[in-house]
N, C-alpha and C positions, 0 to 999 in steps of 0.2 A: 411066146408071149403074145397075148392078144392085140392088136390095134385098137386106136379109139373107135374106131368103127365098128368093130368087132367085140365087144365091152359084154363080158357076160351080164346078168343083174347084180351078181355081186361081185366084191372087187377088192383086192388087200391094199394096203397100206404099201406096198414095195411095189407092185403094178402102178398104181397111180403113181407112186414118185418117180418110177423106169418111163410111164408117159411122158409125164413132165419134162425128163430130161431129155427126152426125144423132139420135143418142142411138137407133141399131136395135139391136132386141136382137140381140145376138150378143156369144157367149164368147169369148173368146180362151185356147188353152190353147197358155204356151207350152213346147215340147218340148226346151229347153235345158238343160245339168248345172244344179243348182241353185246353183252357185259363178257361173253365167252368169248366173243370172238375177235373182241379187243384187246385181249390179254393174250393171245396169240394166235395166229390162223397162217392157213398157206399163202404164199404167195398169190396175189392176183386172184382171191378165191372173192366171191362172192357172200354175201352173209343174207340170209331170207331165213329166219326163225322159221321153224317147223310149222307152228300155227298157221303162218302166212301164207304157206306155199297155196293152198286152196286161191286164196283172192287174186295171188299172184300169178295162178297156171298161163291165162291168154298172154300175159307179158311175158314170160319168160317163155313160152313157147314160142312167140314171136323174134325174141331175142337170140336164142340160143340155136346158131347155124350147125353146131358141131355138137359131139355128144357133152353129155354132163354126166358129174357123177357126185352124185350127195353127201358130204362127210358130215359127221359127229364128234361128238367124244368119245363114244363106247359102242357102237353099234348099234345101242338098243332102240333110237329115232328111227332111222332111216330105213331098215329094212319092211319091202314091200311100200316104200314112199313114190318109187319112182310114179305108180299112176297117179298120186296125189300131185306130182307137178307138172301131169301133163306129159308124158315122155313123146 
């Protein structure tokens, strides 16, 4: 299993929650409307709409000491996003 450190670009759904329970650091920011990500989301995850990430790269590059990793609902946002927030 990978570390957070070690994070390919992409990343299932059972790796991220094995992170998790390892307590590695790592963000979660998720790229869902914020109507989505109020009706449920991960714990302690972060919510920046997809659209957003652009304006938002300097701040969350700034912010973000440990890796992140971008969820969605289905995949189809996020891949190939990581340069859009700046990795």
């Amino acid at each position: 299993m990978p570390t957070a450190h070690s994070l390919p670009a992409v990343v299932d759904a059972q790796t991220v929650a094995a992170l998790l329970e390892q307590n590695a650091p790592l963000h979660i920011i998720d790229v869902r409307t914020p109507a989505e990500f109020e009706s449920v989301h991960i714990p302690g995850s972060y919510n920046v709409p997809l659209d957003a990430l652009p304006e938002h790269r300097a701040e969350l590059r700034d912010a973000l000491r440990a890796p992140a990793v971008l969820v969605c609902r289905s995949g189809a946002r996020t891949p190939g996003r990581g340069g859009a927030a700046g990795r």
